[in-house]
Backbone as a ProteinNet text record, in pm:
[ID]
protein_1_A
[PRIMARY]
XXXXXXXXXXXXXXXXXXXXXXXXXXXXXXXXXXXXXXXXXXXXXXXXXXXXXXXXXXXXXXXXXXXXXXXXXXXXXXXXXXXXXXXXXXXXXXXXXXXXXXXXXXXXXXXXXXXXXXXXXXXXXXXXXXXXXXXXXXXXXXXXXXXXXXXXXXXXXXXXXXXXXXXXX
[TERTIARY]
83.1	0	88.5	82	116.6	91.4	180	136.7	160.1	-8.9	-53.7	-42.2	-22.8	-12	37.3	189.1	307.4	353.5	272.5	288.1	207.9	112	17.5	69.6	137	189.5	303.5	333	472.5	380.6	295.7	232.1	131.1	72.3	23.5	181.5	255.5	322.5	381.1	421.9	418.3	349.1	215.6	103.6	77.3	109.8	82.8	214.6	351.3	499.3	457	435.2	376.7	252.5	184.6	99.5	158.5	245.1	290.4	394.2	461.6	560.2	495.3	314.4	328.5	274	204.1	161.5	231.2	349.3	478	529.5	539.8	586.8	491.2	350.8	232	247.2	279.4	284.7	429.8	540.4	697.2	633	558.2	492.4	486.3	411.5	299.3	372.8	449.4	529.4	621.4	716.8	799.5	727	582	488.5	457.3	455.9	401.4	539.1	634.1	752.6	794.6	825.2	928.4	766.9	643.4	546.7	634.3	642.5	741	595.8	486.7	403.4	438.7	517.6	566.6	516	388.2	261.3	209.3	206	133.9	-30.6	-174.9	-289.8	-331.5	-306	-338.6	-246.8	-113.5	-90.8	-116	-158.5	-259.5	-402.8	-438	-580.9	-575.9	-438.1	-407.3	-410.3	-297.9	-259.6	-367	-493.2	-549.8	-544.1	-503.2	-456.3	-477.9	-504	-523	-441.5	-366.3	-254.1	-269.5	-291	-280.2	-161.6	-207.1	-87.8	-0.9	-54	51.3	26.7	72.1	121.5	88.4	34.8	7	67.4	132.9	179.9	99.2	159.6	46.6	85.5	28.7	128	155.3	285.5	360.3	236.4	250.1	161.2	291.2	229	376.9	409.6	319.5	367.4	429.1	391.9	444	563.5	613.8	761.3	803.4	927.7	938.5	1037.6	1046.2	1132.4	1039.5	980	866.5	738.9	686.7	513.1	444.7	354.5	254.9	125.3	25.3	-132.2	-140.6	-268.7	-372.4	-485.2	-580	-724.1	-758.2	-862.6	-908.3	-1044.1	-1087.5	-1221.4	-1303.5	-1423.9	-1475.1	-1540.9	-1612.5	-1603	-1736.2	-1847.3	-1976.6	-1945.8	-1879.2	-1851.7	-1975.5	-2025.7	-2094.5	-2075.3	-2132.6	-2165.4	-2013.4	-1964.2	-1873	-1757.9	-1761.9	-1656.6	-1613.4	-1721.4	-1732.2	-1662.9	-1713.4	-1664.4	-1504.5	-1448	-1304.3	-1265.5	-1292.6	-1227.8	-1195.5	-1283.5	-1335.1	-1229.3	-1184.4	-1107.1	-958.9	-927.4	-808.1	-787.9	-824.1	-809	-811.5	-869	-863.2	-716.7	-672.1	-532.2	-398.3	-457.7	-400.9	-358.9	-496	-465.2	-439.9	-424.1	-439.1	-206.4	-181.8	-47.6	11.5	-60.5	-40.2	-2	-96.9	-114.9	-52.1	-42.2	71.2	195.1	245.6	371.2	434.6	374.7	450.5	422.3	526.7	481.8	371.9	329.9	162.6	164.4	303.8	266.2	282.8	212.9	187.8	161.2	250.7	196.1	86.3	11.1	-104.5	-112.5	-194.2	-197.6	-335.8	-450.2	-566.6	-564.6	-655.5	-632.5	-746.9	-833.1	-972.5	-915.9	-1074	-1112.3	-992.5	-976	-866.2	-717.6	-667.6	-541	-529.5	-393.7	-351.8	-385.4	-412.4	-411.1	-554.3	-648.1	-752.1	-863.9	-838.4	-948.4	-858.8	-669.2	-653.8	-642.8	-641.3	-679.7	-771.6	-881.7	-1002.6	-1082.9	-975.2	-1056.5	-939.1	-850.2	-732.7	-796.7	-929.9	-993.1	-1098.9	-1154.6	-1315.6	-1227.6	-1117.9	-1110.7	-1145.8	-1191.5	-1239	-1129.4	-1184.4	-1053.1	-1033.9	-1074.7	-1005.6	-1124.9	-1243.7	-1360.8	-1415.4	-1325.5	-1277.5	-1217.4	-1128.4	-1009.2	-1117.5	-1236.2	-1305.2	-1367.3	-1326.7	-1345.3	-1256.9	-1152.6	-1118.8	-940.6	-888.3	-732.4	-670	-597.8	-481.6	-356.9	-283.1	-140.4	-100.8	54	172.8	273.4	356.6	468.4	606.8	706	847.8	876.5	813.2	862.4	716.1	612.2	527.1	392.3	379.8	246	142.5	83.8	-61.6	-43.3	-42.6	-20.3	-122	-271.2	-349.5	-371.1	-498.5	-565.3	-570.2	-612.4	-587.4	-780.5	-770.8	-917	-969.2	-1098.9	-1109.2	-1129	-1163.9	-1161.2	-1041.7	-1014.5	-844.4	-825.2	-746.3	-691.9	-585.7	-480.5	-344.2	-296.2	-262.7	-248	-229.6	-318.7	-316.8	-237.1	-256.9	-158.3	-10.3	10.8	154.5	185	76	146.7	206.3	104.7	122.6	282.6	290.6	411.4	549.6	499.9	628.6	651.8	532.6	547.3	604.1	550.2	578.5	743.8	793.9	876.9	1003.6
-117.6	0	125.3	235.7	344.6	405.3	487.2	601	754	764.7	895	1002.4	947.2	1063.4	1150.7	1077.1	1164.1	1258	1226.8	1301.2	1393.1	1362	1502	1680	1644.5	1776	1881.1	1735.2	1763.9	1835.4	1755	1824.9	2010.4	2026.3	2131.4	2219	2180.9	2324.1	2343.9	2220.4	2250.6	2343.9	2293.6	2416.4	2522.1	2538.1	2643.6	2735.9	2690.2	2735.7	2837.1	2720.4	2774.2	2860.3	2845.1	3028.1	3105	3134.4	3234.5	3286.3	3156.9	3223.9	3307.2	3233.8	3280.7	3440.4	3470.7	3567.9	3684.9	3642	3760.1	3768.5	3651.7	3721.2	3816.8	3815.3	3896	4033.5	4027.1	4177.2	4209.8	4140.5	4234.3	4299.1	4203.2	4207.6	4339.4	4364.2	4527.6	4589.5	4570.7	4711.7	4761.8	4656.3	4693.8	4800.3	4728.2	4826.9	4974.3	4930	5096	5154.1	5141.3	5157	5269.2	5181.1	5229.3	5251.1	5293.2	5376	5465.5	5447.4	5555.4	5636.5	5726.6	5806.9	5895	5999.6	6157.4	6251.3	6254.8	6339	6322.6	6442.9	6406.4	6423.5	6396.1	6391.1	6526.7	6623.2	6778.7	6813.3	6750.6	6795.7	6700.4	6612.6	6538	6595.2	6651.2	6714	6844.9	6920.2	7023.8	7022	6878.9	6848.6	6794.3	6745.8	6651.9	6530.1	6465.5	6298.2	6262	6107.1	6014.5	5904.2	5924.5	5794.2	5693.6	5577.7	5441.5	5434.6	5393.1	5403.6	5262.7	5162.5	5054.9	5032.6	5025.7	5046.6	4881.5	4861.8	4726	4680	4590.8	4529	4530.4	4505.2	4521.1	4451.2	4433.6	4387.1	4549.4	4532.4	4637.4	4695.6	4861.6	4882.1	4927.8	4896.1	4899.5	5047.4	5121.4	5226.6	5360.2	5326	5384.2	5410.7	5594.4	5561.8	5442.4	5373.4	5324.6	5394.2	5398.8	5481.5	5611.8	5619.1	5775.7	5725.2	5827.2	5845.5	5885.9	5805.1	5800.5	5801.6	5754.2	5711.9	5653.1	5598.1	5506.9	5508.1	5553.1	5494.1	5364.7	5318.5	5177.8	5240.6	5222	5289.9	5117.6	5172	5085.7	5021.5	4833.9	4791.6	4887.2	4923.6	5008.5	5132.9	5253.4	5346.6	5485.4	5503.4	5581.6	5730.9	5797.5	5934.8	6021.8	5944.5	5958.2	5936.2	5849.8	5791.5	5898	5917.3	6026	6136.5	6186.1	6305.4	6312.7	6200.1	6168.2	6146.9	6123.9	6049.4	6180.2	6307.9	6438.1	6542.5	6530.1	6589.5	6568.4	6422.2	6388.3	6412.6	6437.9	6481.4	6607.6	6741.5	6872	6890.5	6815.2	6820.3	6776.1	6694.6	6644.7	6793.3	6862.6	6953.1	7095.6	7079.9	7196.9	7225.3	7083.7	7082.9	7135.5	7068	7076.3	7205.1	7286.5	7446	7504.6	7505.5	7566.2	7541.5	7441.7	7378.7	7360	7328	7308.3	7143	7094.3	6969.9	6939.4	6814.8	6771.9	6757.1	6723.6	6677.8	6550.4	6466.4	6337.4	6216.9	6151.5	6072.1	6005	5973.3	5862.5	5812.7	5631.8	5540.7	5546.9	5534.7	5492.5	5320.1	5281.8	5119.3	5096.8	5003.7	4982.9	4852.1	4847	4674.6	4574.1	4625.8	4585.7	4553.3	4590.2	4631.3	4495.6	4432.7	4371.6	4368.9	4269.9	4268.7	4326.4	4395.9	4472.8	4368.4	4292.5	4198.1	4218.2	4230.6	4225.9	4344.6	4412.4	4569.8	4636.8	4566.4	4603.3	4500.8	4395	4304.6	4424.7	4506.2	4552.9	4671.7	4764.8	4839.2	4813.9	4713.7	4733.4	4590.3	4525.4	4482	4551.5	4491.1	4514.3	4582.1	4763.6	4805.2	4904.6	4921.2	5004.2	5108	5098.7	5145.7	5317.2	5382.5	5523.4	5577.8	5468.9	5462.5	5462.9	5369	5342	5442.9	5417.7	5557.9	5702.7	5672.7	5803.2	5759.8	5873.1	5824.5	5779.2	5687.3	5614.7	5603.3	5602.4	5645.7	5558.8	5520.5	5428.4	5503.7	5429	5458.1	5452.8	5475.1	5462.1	5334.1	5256.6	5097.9	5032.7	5096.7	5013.2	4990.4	4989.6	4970.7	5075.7	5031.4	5118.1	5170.2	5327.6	5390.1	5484.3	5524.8	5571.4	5633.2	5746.6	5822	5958.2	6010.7	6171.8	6210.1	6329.2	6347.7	6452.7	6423.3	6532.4	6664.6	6765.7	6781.9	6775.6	6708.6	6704.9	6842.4	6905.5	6973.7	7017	7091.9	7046	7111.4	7228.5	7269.5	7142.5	7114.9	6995.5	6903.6	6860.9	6723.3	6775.7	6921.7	6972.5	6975.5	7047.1	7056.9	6899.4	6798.8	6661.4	6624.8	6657.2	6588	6687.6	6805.7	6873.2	6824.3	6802.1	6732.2	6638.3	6525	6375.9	6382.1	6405.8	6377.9	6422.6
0	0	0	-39.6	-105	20.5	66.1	177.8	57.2	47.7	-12	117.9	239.6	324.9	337.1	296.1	325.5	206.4	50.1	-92.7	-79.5	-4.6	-27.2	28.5	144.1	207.3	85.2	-19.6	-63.6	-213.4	-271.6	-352.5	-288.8	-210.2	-168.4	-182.9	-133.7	-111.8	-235.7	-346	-489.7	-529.7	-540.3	-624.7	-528	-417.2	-339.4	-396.4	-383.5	-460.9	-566.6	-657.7	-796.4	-825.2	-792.7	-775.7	-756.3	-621.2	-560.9	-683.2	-760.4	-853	-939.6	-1003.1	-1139	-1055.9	-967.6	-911.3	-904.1	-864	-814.2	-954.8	-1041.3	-1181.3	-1235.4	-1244.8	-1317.9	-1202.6	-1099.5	-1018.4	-1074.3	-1130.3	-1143.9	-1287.1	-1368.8	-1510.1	-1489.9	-1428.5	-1426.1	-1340.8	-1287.6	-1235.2	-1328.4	-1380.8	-1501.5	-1627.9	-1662.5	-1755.5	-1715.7	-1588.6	-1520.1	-1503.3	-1449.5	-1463.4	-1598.2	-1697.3	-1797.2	-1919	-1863.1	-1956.2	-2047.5	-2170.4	-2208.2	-2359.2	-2257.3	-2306.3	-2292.1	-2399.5	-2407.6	-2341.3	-2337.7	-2314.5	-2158.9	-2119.5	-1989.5	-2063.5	-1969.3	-2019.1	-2044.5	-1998.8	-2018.7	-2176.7	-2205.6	-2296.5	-2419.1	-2399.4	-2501.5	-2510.2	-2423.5	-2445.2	-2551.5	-2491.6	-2559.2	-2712.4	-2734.9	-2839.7	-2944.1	-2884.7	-2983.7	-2994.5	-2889.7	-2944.9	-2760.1	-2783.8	-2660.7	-2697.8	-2634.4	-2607.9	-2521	-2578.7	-2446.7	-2367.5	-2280.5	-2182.8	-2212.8	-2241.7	-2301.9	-2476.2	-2538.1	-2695.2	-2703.2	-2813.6	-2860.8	-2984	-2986.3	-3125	-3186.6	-3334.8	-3443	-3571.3	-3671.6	-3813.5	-3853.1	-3937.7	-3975.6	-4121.2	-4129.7	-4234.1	-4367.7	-4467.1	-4530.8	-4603.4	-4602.7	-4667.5	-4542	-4414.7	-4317.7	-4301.4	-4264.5	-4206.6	-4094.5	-4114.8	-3967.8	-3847	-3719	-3653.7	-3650	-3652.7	-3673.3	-3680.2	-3567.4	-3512.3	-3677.5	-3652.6	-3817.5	-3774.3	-3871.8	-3877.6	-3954	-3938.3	-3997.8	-3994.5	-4111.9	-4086.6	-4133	-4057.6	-4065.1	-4157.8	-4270.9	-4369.3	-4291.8	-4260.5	-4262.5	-4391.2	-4393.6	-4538.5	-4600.3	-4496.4	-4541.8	-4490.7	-4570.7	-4529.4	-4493.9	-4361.4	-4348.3	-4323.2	-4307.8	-4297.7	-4225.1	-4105.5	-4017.1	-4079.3	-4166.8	-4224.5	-4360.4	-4475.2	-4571.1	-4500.9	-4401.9	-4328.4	-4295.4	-4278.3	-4203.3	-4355.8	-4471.1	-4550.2	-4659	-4629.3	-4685.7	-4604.4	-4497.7	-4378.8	-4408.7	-4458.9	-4496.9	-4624.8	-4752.8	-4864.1	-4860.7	-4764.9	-4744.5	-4706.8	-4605.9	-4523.4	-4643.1	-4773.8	-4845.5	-4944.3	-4995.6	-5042.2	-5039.4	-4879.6	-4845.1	-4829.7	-4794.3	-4808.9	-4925.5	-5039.6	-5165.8	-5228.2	-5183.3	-5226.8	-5166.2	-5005.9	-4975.7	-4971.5	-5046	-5040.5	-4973.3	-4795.3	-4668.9	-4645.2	-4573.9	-4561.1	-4463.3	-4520	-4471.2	-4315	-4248.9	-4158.4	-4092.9	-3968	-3970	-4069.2	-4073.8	-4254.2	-4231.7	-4284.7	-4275.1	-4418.3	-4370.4	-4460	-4403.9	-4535.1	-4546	-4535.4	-4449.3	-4478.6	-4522.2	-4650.6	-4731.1	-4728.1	-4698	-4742.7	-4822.6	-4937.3	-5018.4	-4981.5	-4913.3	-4829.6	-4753.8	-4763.5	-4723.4	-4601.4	-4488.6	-4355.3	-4326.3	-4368.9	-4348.7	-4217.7	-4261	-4142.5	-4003.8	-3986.6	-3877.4	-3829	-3865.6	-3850.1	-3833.8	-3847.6	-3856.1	-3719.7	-3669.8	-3518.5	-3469.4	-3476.1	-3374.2	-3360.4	-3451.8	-3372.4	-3296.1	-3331.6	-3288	-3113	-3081.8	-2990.7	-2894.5	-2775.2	-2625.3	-2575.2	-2542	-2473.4	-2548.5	-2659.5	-2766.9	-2840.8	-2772.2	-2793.8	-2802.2	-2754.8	-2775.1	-2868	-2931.2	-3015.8	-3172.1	-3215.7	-3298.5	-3393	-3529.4	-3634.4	-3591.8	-3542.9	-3544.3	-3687.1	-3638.9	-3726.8	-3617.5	-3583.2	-3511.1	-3543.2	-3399	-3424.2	-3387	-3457.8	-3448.5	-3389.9	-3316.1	-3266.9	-3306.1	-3338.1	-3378.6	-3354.4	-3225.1	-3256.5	-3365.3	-3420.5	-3491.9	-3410.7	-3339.2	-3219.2	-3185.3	-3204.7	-3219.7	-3079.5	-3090.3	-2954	-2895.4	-3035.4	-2937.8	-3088.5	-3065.9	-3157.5	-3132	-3320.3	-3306.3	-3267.5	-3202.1	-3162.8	-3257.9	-3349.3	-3489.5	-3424.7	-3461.1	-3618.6	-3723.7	-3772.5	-3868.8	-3963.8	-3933.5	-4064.8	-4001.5	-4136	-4157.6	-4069.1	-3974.5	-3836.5	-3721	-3727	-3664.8	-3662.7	-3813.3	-3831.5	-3814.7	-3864.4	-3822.3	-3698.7	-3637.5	-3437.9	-3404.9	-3431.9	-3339.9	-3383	-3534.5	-3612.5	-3555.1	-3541.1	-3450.5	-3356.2	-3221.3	-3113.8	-3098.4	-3198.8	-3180.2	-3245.1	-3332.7	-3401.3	-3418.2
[MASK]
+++++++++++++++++++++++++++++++++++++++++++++++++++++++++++++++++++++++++++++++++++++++++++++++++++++++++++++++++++++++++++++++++++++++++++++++++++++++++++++++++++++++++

């Protein structure tokens, strides 16, 4: 006969061990994050500025016409483009030509992302994900490492896209 008596004390403090590890690793996790936050902006000067930055930056697939090493955008067009969308899509072609004419540069670069566009389905679950619900139909910003770091707040025109791109860049 097997003395289960004497394994059992030895298993409890195993899995009791092991919690405590994965526990204290998920609290160093989040102190390190909170830690080395590396968001430029305090929240008053993001309010100032126009833009809401997440406080942790999310990987992403790379967009390919983007600078890399340099703060950019992206719109996500939705596949049934409505009223909100016309409006943002009407806002960014003003900013387009408004560069144009005055022959100053545009600014923040942005990539339109459509249906068509490579990757568009994962880009399109990376706005509408849980969490990110503030972030939805507006233009969104990338970070110098590539990671979706938060959104510009409208109305867009080229003032705008210049201040952030002085700021950020």
């Amino acid at each position: 006969m097997i003395d289960n008596y004497k394994r059992l004390p030895r298993i409890r403090f195993l899995l009791g061990f092991t919690i405590l590890l994965a526990l204290g690793a998920l609290a160093l996790n989040k102190a390190y994050q909170k830690h080395f936050n590396n968001i430029p902006l305090t929240s008053a000067e993001q309010l100032e500025l126009g833009v809401s930055l997440l406080e942790f930056p999310r990987n992403m697939m790379p967009i390919e016409l983007l600078p890399v090493q340099k703060w950019a955008s992206f719109y996500v067009q939705p596949s049934s483009c409505n009223t909100l969308c016309v409006r943002t899509l009407q806002q960014l072609e003003q900013i387009k030509l408004d560069a144009d004419s005055l022959e100053t540069g545009k600014g923040l670069d942005i990539q339109i992302i459509s249906k068509e566009s490579i990757g568009y389905s994962d880009y399109w679950s990376l706005v509408r994900s849980t969490g990110y619900a503030n972030h939805f139909d507006r233009i969104l910003m990338v970070n110098p490492e590539g990671q979706f770091a938060g959104s510009i707040i409208a109305p867009y025109d080229l003032a705008h896209w210049q201040r952030i791109d002085k700021r950020l860049n």
